[in-house]
PyMOL commands that place a pseudoatom at each C-alpha (Angstrom):
pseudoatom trace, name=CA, resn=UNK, resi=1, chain=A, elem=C, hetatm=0, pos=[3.429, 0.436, 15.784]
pseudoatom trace, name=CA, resn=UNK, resi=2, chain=A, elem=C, hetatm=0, pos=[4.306, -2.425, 13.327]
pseudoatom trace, name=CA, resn=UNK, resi=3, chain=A, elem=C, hetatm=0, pos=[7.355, -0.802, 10.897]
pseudoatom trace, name=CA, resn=UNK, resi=4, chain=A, elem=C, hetatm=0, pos=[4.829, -2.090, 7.727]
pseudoatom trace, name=CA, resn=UNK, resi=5, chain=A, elem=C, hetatm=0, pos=[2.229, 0.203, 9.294]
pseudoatom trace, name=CA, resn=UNK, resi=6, chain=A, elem=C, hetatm=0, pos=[1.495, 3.543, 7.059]
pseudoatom trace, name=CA, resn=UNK, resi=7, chain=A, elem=C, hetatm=0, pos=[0.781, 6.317, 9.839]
pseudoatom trace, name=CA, resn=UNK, resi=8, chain=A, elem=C, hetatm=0, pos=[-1.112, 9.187, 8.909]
pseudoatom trace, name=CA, resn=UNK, resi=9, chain=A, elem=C, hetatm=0, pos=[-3.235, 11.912, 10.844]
pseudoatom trace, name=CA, resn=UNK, resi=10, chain=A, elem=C, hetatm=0, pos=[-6.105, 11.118, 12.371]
pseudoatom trace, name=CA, resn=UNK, resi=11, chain=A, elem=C, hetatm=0, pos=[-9.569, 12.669, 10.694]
pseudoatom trace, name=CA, resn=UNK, resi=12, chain=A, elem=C, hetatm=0, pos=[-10.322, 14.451, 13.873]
pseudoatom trace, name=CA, resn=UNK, resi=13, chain=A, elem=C, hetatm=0, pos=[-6.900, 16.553, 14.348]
pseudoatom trace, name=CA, resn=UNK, resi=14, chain=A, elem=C, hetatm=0, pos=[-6.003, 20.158, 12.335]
pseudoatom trace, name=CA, resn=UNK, resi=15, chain=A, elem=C, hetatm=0, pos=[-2.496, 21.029, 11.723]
pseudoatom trace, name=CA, resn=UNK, resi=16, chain=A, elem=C, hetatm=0, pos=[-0.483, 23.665, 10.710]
pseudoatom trace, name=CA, resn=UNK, resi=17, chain=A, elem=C, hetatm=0, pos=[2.766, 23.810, 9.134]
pseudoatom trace, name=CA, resn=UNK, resi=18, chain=A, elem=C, hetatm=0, pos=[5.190, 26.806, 10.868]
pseudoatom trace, name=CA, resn=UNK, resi=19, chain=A, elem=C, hetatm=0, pos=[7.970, 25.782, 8.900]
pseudoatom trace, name=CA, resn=UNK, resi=20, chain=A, elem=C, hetatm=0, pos=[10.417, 24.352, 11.559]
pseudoatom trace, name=CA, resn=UNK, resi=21, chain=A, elem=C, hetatm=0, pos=[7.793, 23.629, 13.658]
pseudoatom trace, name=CA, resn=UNK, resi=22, chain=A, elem=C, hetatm=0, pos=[3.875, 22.392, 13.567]
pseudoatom trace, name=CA, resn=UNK, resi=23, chain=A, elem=C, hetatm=0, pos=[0.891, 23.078, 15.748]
pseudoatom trace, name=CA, resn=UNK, resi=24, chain=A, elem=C, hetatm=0, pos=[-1.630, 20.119, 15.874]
pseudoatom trace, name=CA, resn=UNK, resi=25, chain=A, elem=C, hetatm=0, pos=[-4.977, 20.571, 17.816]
pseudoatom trace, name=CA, resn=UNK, resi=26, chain=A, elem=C, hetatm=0, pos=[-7.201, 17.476, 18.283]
pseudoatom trace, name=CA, resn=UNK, resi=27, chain=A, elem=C, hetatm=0, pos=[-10.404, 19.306, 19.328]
pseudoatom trace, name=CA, resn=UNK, resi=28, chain=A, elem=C, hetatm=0, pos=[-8.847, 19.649, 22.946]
pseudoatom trace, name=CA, resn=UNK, resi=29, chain=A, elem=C, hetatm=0, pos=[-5.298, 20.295, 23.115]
pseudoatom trace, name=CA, resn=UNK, resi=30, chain=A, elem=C, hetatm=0, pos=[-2.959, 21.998, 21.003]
pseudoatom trace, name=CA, resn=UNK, resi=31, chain=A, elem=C, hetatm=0, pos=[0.258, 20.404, 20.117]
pseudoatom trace, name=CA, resn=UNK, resi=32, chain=A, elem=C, hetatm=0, pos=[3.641, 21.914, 19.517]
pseudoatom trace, name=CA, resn=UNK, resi=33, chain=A, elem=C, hetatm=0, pos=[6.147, 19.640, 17.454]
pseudoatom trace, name=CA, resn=UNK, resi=34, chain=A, elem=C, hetatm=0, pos=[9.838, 20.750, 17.048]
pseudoatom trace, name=CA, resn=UNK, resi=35, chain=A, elem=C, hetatm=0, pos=[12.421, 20.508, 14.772]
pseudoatom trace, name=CA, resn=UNK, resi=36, chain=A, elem=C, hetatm=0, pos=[12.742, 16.546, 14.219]
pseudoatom trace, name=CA, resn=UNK, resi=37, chain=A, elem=C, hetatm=0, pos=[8.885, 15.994, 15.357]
pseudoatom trace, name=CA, resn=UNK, resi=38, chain=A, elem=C, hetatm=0, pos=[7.515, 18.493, 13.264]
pseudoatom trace, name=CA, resn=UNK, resi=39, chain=A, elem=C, hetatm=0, pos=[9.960, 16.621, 10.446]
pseudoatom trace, name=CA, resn=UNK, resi=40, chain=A, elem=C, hetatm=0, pos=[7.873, 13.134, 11.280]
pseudoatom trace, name=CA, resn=UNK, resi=41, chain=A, elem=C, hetatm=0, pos=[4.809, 14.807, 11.643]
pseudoatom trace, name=CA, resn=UNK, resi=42, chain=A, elem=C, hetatm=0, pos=[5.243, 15.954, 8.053]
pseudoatom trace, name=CA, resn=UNK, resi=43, chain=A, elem=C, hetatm=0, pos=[6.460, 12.116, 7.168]
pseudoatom trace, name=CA, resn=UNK, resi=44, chain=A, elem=C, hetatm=0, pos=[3.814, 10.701, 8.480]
pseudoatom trace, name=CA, resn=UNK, resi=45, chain=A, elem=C, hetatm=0, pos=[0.672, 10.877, 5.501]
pseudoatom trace, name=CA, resn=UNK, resi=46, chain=A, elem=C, hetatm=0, pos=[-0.284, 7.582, 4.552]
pseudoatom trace, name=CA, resn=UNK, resi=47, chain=A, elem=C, hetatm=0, pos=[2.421, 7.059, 1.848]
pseudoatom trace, name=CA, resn=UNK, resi=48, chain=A, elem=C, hetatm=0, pos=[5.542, 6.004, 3.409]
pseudoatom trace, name=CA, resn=UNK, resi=49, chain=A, elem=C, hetatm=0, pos=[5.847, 2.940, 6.195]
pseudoatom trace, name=CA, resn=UNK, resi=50, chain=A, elem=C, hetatm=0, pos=[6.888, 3.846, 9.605]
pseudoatom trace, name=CA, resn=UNK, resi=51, chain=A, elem=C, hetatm=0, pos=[10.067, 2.058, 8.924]
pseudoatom trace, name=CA, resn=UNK, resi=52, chain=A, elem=C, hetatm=0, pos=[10.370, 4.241, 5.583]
pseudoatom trace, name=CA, resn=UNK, resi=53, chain=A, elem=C, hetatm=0, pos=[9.898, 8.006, 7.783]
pseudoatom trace, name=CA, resn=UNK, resi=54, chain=A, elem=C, hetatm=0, pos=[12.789, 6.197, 10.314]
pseudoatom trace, name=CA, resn=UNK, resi=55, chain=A, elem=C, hetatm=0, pos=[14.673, 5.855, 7.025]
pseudoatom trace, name=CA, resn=UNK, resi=56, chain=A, elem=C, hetatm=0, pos=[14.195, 9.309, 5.645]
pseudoatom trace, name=CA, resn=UNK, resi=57, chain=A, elem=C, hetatm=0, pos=[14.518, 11.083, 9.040]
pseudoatom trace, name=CA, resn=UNK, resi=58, chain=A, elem=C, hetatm=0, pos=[17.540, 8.903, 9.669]
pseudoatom trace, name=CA, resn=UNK, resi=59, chain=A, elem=C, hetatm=0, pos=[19.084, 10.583, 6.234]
pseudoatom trace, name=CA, resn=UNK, resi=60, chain=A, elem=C, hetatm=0, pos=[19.354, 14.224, 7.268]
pseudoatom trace, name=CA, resn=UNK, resi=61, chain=A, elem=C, hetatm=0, pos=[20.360, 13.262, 11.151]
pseudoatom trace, name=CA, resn=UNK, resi=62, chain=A, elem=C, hetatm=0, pos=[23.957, 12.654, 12.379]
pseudoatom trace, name=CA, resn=UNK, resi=63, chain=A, elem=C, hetatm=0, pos=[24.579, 9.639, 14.835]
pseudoatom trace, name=CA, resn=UNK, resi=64, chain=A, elem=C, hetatm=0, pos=[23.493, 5.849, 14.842]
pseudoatom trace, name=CA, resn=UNK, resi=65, chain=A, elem=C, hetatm=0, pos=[21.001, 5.067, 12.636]
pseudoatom trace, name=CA, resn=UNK, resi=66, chain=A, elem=C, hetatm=0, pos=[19.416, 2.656, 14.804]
pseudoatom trace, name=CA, resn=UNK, resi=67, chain=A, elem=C, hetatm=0, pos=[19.077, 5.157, 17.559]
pseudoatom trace, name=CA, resn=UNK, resi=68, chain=A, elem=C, hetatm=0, pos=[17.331, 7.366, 14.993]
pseudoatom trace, name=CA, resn=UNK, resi=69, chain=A, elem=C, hetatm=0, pos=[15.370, 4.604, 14.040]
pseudoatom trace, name=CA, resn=UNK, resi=70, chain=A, elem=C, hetatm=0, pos=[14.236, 3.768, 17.596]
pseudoatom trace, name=CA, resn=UNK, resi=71, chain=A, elem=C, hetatm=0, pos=[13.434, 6.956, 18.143]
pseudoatom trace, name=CA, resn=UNK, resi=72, chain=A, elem=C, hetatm=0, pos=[11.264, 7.713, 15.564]
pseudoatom trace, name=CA, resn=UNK, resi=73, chain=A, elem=C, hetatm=0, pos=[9.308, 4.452, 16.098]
pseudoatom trace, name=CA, resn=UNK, resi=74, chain=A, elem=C, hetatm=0, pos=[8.717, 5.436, 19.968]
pseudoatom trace, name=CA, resn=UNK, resi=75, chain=A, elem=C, hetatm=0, pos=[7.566, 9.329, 18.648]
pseudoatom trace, name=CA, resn=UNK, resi=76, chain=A, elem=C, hetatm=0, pos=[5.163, 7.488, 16.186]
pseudoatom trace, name=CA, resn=UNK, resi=77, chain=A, elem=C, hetatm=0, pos=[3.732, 5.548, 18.716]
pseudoatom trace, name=CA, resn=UNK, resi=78, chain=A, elem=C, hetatm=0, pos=[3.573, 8.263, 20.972]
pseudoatom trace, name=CA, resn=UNK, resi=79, chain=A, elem=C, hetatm=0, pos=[1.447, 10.047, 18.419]
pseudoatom trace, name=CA, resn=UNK, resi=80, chain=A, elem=C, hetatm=0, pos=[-0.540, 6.578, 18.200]
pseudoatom trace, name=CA, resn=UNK, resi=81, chain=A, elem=C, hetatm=0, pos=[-1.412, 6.910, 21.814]
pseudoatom trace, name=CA, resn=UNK, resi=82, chain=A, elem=C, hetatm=0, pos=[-2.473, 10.149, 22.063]
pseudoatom trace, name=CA, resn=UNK, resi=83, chain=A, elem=C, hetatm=0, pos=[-4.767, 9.699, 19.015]
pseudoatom trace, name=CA, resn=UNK, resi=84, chain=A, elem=C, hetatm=0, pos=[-3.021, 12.143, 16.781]
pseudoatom trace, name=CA, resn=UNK, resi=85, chain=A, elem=C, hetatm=0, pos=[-1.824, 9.854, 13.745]
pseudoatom trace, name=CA, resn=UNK, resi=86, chain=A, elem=C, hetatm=0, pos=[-3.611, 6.205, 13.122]
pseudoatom trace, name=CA, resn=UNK, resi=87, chain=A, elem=C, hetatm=0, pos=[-2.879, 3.361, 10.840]
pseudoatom trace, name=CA, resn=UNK, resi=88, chain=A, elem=C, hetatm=0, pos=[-5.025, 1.154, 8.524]
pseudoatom trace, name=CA, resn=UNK, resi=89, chain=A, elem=C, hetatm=0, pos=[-4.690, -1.086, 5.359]
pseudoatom trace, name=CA, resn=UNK, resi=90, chain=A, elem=C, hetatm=0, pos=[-5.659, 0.632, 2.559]
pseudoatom trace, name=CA, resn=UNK, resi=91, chain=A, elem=C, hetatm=0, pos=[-5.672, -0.277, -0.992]
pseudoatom trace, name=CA, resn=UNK, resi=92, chain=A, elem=C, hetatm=0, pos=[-8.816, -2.439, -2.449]
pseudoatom trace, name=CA, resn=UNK, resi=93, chain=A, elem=C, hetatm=0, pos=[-9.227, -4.670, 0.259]
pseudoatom trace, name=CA, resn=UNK, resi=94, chain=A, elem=C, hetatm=0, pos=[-9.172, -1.995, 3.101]
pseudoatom trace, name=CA, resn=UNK, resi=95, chain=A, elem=C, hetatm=0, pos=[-12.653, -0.663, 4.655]
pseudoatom trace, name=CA, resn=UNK, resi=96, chain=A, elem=C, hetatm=0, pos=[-13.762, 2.354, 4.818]
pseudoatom trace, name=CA, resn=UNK, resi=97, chain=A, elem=C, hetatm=0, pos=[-16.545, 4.302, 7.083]
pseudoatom trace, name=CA, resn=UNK, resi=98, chain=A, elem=C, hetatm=0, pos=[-17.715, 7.903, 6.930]
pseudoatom trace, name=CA, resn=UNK, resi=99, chain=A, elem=C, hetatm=0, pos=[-16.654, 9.716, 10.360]
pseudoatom trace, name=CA, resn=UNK, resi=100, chain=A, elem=C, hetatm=0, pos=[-19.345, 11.246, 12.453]
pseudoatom trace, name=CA, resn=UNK, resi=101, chain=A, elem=C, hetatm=0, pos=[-17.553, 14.805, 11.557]
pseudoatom trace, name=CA, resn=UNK, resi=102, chain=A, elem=C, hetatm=0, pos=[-18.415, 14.549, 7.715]
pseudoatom trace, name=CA, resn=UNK, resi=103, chain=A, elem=C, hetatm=0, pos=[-22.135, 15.226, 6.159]
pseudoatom trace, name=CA, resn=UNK, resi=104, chain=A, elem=C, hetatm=0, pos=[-23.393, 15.082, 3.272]
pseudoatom trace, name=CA, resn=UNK, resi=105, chain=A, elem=C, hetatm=0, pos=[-26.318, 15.674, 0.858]
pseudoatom trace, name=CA, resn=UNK, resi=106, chain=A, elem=C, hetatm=0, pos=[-27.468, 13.866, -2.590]
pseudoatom trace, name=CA, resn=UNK, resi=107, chain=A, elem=C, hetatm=0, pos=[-28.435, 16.036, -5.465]
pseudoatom trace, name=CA, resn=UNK, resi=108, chain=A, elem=C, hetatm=0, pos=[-29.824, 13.586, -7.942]
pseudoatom trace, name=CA, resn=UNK, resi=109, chain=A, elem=C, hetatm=0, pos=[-26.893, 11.817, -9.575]
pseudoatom trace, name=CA, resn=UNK, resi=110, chain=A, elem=C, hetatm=0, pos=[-24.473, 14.303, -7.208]
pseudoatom trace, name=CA, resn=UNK, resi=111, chain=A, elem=C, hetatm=0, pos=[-23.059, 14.259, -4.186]
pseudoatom trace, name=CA, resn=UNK, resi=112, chain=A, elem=C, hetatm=0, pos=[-21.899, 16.872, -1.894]
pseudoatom trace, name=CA, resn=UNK, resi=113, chain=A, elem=C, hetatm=0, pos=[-19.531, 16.142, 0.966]
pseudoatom trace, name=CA, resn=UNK, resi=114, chain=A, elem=C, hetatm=0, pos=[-18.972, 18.413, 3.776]
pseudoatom trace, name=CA, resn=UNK, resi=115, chain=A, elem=C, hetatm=0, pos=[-16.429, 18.477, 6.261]
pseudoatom trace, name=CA, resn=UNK, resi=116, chain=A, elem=C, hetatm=0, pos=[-18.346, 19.984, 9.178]
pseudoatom trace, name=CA, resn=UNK, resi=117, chain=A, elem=C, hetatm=0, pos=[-14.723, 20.767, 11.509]
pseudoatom trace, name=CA, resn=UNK, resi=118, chain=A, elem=C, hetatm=0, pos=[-13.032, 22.902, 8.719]
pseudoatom trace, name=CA, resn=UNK, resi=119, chain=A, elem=C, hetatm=0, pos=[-15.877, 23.690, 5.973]
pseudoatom trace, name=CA, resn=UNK, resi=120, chain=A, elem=C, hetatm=0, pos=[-14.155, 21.916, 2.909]
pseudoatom trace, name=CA, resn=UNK, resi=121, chain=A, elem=C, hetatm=0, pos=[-16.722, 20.820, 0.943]
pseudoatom trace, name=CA, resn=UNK, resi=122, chain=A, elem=C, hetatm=0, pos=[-16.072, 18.114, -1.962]
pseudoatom trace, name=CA, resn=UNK, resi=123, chain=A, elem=C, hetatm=0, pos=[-18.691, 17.472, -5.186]
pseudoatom trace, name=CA, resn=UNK, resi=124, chain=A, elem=C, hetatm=0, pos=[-18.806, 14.103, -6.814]
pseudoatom trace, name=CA, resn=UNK, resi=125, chain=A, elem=C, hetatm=0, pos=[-20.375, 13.725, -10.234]
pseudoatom trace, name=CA, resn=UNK, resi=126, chain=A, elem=C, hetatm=0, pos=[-22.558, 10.567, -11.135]
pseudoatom trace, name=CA, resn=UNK, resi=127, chain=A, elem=C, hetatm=0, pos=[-20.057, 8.037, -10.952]
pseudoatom trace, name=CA, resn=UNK, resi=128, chain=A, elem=C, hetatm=0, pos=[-18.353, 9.005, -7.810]
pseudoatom trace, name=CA, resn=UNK, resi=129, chain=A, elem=C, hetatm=0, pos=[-21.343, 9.856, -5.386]
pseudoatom trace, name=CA, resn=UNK, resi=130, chain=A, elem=C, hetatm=0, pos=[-22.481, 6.026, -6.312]
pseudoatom trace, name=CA, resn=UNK, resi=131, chain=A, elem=C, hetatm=0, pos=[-19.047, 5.286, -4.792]
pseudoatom trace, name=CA, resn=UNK, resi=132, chain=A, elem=C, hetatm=0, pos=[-19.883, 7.002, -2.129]
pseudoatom trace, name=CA, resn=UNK, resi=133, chain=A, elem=C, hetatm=0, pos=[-23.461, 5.743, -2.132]
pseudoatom trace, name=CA, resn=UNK, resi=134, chain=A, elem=C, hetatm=0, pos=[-21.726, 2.274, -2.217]
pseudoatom trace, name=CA, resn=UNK, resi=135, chain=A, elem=C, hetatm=0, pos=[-18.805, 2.221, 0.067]
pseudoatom trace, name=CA, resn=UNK, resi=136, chain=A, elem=C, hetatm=0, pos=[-21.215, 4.528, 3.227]
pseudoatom trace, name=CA, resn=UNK, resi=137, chain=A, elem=C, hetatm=0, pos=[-23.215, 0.974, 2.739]
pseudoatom trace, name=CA, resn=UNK, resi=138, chain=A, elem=C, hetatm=0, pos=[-21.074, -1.435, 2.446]
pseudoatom trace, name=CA, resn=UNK, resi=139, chain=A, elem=C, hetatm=0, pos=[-18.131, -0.438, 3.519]
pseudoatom trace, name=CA, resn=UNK, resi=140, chain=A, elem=C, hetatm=0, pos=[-15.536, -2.277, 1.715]
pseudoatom trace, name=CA, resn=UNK, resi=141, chain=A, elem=C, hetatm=0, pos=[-13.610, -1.169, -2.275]
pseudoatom trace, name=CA, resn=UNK, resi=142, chain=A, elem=C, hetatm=0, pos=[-13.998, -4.787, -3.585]
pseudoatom trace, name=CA, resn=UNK, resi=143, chain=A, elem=C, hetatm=0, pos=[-17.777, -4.688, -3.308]
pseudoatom trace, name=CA, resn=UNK, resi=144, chain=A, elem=C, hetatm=0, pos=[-18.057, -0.787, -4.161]
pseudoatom trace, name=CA, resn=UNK, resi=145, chain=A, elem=C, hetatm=0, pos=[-16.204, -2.711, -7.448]
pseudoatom trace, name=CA, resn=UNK, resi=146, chain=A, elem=C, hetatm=0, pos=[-18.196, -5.610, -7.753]
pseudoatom trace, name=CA, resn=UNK, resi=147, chain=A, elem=C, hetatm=0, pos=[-21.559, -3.703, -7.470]
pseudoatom trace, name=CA, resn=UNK, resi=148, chain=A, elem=C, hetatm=0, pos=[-20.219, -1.112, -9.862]
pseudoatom trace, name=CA, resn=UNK, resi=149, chain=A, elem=C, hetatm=0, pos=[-19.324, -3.782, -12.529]
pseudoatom trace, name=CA, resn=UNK, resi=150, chain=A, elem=C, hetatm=0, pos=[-22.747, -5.443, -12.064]
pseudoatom trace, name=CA, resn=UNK, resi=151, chain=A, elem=C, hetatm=0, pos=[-24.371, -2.288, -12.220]
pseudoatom trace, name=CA, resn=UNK, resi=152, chain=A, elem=C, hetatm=0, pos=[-22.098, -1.524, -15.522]
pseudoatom trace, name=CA, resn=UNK, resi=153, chain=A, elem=C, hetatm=0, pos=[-20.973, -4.017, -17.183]
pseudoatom trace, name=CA, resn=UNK, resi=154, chain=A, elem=C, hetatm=0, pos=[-19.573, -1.687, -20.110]
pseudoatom trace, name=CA, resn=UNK, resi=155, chain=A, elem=C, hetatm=0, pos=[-17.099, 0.138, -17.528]
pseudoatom trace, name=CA, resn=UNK, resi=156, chain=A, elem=C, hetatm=0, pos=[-13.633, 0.315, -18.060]
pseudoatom trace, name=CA, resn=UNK, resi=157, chain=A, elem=C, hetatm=0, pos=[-11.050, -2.598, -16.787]
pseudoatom trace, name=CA, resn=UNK, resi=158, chain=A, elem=C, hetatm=0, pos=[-9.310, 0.561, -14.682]
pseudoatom trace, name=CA, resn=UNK, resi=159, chain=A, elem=C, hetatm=0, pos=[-12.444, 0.727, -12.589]
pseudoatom trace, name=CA, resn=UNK, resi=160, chain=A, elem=C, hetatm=0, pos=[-10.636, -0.477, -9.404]
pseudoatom trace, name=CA, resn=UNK, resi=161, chain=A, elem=C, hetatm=0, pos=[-7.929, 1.989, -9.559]
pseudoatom trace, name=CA, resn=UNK, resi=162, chain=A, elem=C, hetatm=0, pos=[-10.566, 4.759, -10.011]
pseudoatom trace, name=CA, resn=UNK, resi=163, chain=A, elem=C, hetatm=0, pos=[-12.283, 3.465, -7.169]
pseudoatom trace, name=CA, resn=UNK, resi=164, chain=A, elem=C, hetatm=0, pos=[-9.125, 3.399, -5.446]
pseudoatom trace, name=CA, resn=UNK, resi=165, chain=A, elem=C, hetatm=0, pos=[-8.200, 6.551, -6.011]
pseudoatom trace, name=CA, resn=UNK, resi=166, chain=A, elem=C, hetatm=0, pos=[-11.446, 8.243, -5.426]
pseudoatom trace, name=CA, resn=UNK, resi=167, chain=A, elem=C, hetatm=0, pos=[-11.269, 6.331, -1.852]
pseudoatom trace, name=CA, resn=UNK, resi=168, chain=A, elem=C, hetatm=0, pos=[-7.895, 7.720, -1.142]
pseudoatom trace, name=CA, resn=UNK, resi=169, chain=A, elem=C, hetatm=0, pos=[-8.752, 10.918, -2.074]
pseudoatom trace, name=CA, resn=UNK, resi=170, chain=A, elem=C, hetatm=0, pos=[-11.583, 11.088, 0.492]
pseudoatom trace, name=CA, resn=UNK, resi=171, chain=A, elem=C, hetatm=0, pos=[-8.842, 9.690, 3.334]
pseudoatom trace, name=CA, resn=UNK, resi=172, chain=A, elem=C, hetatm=0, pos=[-6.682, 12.074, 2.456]
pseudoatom trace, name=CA, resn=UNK, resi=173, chain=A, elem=C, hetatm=0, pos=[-9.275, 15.059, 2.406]
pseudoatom trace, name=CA, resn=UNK, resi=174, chain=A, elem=C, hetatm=0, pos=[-10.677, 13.328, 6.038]
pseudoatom trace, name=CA, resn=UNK, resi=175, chain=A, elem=C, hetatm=0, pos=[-13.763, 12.620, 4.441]
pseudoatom trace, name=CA, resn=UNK, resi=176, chain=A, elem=C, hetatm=0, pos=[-13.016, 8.575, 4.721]
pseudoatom trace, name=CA, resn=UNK, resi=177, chain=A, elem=C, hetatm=0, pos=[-12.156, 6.656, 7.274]
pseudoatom trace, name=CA, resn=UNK, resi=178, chain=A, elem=C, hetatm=0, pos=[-10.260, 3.426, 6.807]
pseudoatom trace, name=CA, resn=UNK, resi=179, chain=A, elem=C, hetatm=0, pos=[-10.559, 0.663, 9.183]
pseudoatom trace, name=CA, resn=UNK, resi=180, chain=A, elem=C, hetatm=0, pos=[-8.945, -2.599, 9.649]
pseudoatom trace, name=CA, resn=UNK, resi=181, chain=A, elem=C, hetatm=0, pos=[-11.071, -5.823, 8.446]
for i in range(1, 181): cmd.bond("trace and resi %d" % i, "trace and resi %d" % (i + 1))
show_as sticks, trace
zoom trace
């Protein structure tokens, strides 16, 4: 794992937070993480680089920084291997592709999005289920813009960081997938 890279959990594992400790299942095993694990488990959401969770985890932890450091960047790969936590640009010029695990119906000018491992269901109004119309076709958040724009020409100069943010939503939620171009 690059120290730029932004880890996060995969769409196709569940976790729970015990506190201390965290139990991740990835359809076929079940994972126990302890203590400092469980800590860069928790890290580990899409927000911070891998060298940023090194830096926080290296905060609360006595001894050599750089040992911490090391450490955390061999767990994180670790996790990387085993398919638990993956990486991807994000941001406008990141793509994007619905996972097999998520359906999803249109309802005139709405959407509804179902994820079909845990149930959690997510409603778009007009705007957003064309984003999602948009990005399940072409898969990238500059065209999703572009088409948008064309297709309004009245909307707002924020339109990209709605898009944006509607797309990182639906990461987040494990509704999106992002993948490197």
């Amino acid at each position: 794992m690059n120290v730029d890279d932004r880890p996060y959990p995969s769409p196709t594992v569940d976790s729970i937070d015990l506190g201390v400790e965290t139990l991740v299942y990835d359809g076929d095993n079940l994972h126990l993480l302890e203590a400092r694990a469980a800590s860069i488990w928790k890290h580990a959401d899409g927000r911070l680089s891998a060298a940023q969770i090194a830096a926080e985890i290296a905060e609360g932890v006595a001894g050599r920084t750089e040992d911490v450091h090391r450490d955390v960047m061999e767990f994180l790969d670790q996790l990387t291997d085993q398919g638990l936590v993956v990486t991807s640009d994000t941001g406008p010029k990141a793509g994007y592709r619905r996972p097999g695990h998520v359906g999803y119906v249109l309802d005139g000018d709405h959407a509804l999005l179902v994820h079909l491992r845990n149930g959690r269901r997510q409603a778009l109004n007009g705007t957003g289920s064309r984003v999602w119309e948009l990005i399940c076709q072409h898969g990238n958040a500059d065209t999703v813009v572009q088409k948008m724009r064309a297709e309004h020409p009245e909307a707002p100069p924020t339109l990209e960081c709605e898009v944006a943010a509607l797309l990182e939503q639906l990461r987040v939620a494990g509704l999106l997938v992002p993948v490197k171009r």
